[in-house]
C-alpha positions in Angstrom: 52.7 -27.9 -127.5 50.6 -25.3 -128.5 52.3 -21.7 -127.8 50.2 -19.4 -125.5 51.0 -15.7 -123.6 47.5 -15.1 -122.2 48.9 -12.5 -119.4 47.4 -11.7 -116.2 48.2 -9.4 -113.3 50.7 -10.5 -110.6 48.2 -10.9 -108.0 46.1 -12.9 -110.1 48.7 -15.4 -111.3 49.5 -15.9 -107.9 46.1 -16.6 -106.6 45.5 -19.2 -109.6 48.3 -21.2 -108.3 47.2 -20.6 -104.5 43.5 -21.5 -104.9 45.0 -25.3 -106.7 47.5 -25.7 -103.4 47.2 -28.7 -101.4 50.5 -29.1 -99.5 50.3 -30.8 -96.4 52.7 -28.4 -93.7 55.3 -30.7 -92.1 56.1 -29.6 -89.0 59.4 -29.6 -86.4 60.4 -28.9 -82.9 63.1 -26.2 -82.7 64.9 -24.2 -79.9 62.9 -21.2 -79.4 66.2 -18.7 -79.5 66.9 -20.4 -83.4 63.4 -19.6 -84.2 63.9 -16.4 -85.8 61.6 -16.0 -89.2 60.0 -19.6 -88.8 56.6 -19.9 -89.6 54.5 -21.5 -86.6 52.6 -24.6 -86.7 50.5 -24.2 -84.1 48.6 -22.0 -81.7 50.7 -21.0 -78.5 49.3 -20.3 -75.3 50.9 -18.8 -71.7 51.2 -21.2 -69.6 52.3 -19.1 -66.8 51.2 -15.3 -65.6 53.7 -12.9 -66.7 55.1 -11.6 -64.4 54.6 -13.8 -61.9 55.3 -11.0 -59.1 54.5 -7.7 -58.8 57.6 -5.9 -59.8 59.0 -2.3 -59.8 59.5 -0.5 -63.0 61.7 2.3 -61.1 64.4 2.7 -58.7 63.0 4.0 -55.3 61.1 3.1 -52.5 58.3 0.9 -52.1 55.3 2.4 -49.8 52.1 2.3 -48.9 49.7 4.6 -50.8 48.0 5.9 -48.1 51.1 7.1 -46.4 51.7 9.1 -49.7 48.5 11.0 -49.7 48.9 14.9 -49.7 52.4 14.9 -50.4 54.3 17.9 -51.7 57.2 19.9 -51.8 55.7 22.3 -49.1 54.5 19.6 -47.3 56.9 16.4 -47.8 55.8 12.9 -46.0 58.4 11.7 -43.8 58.7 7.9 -44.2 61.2 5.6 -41.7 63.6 3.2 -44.2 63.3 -0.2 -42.7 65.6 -2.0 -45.5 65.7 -2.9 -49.2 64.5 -5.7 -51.9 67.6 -7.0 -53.2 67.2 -7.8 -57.0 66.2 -11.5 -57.4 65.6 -12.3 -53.8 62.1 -12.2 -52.2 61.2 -9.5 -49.6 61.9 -10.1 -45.8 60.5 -6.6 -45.2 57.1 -5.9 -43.8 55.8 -2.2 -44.2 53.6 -0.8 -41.3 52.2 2.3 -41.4 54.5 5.7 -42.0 57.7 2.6 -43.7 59.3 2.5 -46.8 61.7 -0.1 -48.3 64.4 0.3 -51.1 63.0 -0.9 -54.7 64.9 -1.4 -57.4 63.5 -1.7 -60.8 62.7 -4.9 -61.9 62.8 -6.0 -58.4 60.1 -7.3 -55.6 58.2 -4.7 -53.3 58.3 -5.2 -49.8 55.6 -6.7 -48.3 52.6 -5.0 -47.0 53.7 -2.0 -50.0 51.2 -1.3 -52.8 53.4 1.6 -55.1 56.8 2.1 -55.5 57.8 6.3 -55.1 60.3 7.4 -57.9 63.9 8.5 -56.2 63.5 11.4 -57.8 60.4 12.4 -55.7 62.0 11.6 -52.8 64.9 13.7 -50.5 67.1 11.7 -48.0 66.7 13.6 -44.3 69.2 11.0 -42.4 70.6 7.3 -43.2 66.6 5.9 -42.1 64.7 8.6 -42.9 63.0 10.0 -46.3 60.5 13.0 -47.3 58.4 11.9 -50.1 57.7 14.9 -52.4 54.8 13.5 -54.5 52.1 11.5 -53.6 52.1 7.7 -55.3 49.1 6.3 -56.1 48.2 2.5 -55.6 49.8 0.7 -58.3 51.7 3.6 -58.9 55.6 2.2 -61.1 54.3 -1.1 -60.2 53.8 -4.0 -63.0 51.3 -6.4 -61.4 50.9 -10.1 -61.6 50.0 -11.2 -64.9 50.1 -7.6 -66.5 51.7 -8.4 -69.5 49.9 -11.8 -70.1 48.0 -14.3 -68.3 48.3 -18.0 -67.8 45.8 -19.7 -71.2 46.1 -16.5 -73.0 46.7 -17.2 -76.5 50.7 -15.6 -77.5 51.3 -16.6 -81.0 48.6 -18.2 -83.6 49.2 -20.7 -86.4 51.3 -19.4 -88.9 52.7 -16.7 -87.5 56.4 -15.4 -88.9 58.3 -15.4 -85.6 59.8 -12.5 -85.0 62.9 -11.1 -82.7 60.2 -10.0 -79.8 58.5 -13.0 -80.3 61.0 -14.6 -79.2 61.8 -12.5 -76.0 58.5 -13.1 -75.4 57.9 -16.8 -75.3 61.2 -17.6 -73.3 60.0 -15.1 -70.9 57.4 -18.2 -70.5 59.6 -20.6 -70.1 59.0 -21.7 -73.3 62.5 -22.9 -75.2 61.5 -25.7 -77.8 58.3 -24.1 -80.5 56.8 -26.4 -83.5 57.8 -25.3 -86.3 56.5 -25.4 -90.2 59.6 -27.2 -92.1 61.2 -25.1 -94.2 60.1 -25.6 -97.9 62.8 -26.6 -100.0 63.2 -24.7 -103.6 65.4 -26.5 -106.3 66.8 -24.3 -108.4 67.9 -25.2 -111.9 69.5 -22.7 -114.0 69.3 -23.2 -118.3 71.6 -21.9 -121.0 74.1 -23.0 -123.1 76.4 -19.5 -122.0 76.8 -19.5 -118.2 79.4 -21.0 -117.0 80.6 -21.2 -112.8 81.5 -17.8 -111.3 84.6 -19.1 -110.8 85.6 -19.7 -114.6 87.0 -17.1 -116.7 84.4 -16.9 -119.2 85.3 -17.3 -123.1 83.7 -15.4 -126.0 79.9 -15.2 -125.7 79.6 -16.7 -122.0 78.7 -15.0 -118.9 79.1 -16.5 -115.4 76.1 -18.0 -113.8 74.8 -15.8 -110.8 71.3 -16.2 -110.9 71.7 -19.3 -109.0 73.0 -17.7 -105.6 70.8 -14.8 -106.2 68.1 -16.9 -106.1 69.5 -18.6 -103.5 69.8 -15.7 -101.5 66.6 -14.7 -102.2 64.8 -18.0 -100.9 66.8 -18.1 -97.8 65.5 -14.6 -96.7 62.1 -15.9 -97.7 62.4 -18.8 -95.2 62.8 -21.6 -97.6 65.3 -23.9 -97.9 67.5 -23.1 -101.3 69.2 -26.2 -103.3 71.2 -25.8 -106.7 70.4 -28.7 -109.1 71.9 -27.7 -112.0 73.2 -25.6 -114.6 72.0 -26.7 -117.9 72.5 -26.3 -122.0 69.3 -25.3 -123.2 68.6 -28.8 -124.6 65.1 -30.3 -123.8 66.1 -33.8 -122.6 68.8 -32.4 -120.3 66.5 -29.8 -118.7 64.2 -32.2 -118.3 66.1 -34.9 -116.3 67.1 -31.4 -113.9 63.3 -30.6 -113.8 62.4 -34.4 -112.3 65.8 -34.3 -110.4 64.8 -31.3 -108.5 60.9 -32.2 -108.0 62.6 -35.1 -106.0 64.6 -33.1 -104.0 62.4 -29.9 -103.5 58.8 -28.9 -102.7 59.1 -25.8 -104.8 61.1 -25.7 -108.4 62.5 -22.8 -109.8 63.8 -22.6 -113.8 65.8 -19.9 -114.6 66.0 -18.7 -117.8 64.1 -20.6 -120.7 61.0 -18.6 -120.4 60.6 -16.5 -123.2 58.6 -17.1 -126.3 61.7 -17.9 -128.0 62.0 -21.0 -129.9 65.6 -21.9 -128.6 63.7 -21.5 -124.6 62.1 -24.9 -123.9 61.0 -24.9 -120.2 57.1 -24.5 -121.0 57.4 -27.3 -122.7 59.6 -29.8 -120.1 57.4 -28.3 -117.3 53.9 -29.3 -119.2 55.8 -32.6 -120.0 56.2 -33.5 -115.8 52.1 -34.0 -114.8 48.9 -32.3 -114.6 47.7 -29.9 -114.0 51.1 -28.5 -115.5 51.2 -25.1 -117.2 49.1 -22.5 -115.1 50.1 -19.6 -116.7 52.2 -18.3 -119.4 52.9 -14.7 -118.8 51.7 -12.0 -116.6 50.9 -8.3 -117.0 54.8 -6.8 -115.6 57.9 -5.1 -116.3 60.1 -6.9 -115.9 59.3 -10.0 -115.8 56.2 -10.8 -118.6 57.1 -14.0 -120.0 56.9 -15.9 -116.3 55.7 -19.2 -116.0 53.6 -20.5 -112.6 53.0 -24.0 -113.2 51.7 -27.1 -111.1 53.0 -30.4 -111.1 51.5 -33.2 -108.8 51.1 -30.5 -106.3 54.5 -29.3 -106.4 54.5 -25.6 -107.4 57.0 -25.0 -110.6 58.1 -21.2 -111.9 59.9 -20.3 -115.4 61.6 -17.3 -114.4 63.1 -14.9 -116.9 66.7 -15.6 -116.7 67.3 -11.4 -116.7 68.4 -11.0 -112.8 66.2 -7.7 -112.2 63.3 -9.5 -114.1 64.2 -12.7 -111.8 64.2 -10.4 -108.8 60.5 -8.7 -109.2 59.2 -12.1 -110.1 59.9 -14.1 -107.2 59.3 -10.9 -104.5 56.1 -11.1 -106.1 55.3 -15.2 -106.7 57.5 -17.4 -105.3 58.8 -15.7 -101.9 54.7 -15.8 -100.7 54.0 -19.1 -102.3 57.0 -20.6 -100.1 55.4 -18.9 -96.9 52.1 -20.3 -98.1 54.5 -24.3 -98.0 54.9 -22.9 -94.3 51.3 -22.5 -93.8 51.6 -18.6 -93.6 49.0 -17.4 -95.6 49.5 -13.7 -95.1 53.2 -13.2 -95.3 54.8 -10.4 -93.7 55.5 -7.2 -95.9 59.2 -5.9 -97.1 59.8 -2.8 -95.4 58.8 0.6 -97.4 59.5 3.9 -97.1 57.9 7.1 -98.4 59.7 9.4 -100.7 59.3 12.1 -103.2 60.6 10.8 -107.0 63.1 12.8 -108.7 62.5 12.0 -112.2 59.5 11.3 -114.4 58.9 7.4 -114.5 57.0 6.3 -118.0 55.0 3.3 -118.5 52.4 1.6 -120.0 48.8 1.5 -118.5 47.5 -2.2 -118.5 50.9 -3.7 -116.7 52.5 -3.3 -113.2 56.0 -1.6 -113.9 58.7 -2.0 -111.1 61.3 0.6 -111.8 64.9 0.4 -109.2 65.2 3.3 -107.5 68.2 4.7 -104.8 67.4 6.3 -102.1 68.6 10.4 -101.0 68.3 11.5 -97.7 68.6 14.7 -97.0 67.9 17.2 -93.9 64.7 18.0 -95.4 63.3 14.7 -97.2 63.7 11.8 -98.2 63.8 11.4 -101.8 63.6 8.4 -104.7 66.2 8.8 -107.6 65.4 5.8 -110.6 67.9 3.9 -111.2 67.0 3.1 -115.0 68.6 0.3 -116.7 67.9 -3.3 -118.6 66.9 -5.7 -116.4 69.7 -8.2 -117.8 72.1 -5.8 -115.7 72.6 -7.0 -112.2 74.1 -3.6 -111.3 70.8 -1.9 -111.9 70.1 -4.1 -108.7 73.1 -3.6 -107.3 72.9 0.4 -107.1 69.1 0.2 -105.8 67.8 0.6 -102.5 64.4 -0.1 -103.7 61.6 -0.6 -106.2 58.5 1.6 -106.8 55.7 0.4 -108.3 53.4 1.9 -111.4 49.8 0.3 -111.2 48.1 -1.2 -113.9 46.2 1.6 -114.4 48.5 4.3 -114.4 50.6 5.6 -117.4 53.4 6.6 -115.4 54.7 8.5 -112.5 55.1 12.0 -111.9 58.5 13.8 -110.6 57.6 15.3 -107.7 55.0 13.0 -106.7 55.1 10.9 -103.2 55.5 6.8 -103.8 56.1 4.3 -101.7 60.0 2.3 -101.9 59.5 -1.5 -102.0 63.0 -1.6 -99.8 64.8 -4.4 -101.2 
């Protein structure tokens, strides 16, 4: 085939392959408290008020209002302690005029009782009798029926990334089984004639294969579903039985390695050779990471990633962990954390490509600062002894010490 390297920006290799996606979401049923980072697959609504009582959010007594009124110090109310609101049971107390019943937070108000007083507002005359120091006001430490959320109120749309709280909250409901987007699954085959198993002692000229598990890891945390096809010589009719092999068993396939302009790196070439469209693109505007291939084959996305870890690292924060949320039906994937800091050292670059540079983070009792952690990107302890990336815009011809940036937290 023709050789090409017509590079483009990150985001706009992306969006070529998003705009060409048709994947139809499968979707399963899952116990809620396993749902943690699943994508949903379809709107959720309350189907109950929340709470469904009108609870206390203090230890104290519940009261009526209007018996309140005026209190002070100076002045107290004295109230008359007709009993208490065990936690979890329902009141058998009825408050008349100038009563007040034990609450507990969490727990029911007696009957007849519209506020709960704090016990610190409060001053014990006798075992039945109390002098409110503070007036309450109706409502007052009270959460009311259906505070928090209503019965048909919408909780969680389509393709939301469930989250921790999320999942608090729709047990809360009652709610223990939620559909599910399946999680994509990303076959990963790794090229070259030099790697050899992290277990082997490896002879002159080979290095152990770890951009495997590292991309492994990597798709895991993303919310896909990670599967190791191969490890493969860098011979055209090998790599290309792993390509077909792992476009059978994944929705997503990853290359690593074999996507340089080199001669001796074939994947282009196997990837173009699997179905149309085929070869997107063939390079994008970043270092590290330019020689990146995004491809298409029979609506399966396919990526050529450099076989450098740190390069493999950018690259698929930046392509492949939001194309697998877009397989979930999450269009808007949910941001790696960041953190503001103030760089150390000068970082150079070249305006017209995105430069991520690995930085470690200093805390201090003053600031936070960014230290760059410079080194090739075919050394996985550059990773290793990061925090972070920062990010130098296309248009930018470097970073300044001294100047604030924001730490892509790895």
């Amino acid at each position: 085939m023709s050789e090409f390297f017509n590079v483009l920006p990150p985001n706009k290799a992306l969006q070529v392959l998003l705009d060409r996606l048709d994947h139809q979401v499968e979707r399963e049923a899952i116990p809620t408290h396993q749902a943690l980072g699943r994508v949903t697959a379809e709107d959720i609504t309350a189907s109950e008020d929340l709470p469904r009582f009108p609870r206390s959010t203090m230890d104290g007594y519940s009261v009526r209002s209007s018996d309140t009124f005026g209190a002070s110090e100076g002045m107290p109310a004295y109230l008359d302690v007709v009993g208490e609101v065990p936690m979890g049971k329902s009141p058998r107390v009825d408050l008349s005029a100038g009563q007040a019943a034990g609450a507990f937070t969490g727990g029911m108000l007696a009957r007849g009782a519209d506020a709960v007083v704090i016990v610190e507002n409060t001053q014990t005359v006798d075992d039945s009798t109390i002098e409110v120091l503070r007036p309450a006001a109706s409502g007052e430490n009270v959460v009311q029926i259906g505070e928090d959320v209503r019965s048909g109120d919408p909780v969680l749309p389509t393709g939301h990334v469930i989250r921790a709280p999320d999942i608090g909250g729709l047990l809360a409901l009652g709610i223990t089984k939620v559909l599910v987007s399946k999680r994509p699954r990303v076959a990963i085959v790794s090229t070259g004639d030099e790697l050899v198993s992290p277990g082997v002692d490896p002879g002159p000229g080979q290095i152990r294969d770890i951009n495997t598990y590292t991309i492994s890891a990597l798709v895991d945390k993303a919310g896909g579903l990670p599967k190791s096809v191969a490890v493969v010589h860098d011979d055209y009719e090998a790599q290309r039985a792993a390509a077909i092999d792992g476009l059978n068993q994944g929705d997503i396939l990853v290359f690593s390695a074999g996507s340089s302009v080199s001669s001796r790196d074939m994947t282009a070439s196997v990837i173009a050779s699997l179905g149309s469209p085929g070869v997107l693109v063939h390079g994008i505007s970043l270092k590290p990471g330019k020689p990146t291939i995004v491809a298409l084959v029979e609506r399966k996305p396919a990526f050529g990633l450099p076989g450098n870890p740190v390069s493999a690292s950018v690259v698929f924060d930046l392509l492949i962990r939001p194309t697998i949320y877009a397989l979930s039906g999450c269009m808007s994937p949910p941001e790696p954390p960041s953190v503001q800091a103030r760089l150390l050292r000068d970082i150079p670059s070249l305006a017209g490509r995105e430069d991520y540079v690995q930085v470690r983070l200093i805390h201090s009792e003053d600031e936070l600062t960014a230290e760059p952690v410079f080194g090739k990107s075919n050394l996985i302890y550059t990773l290793v002894r990061a925090d972070g990336a920062v990010k130098v815009p296309l248009d930018k011809g470097g970073l300044y010490a001294g100047e604030e940036v924001k730490v892509r937290m790895l």
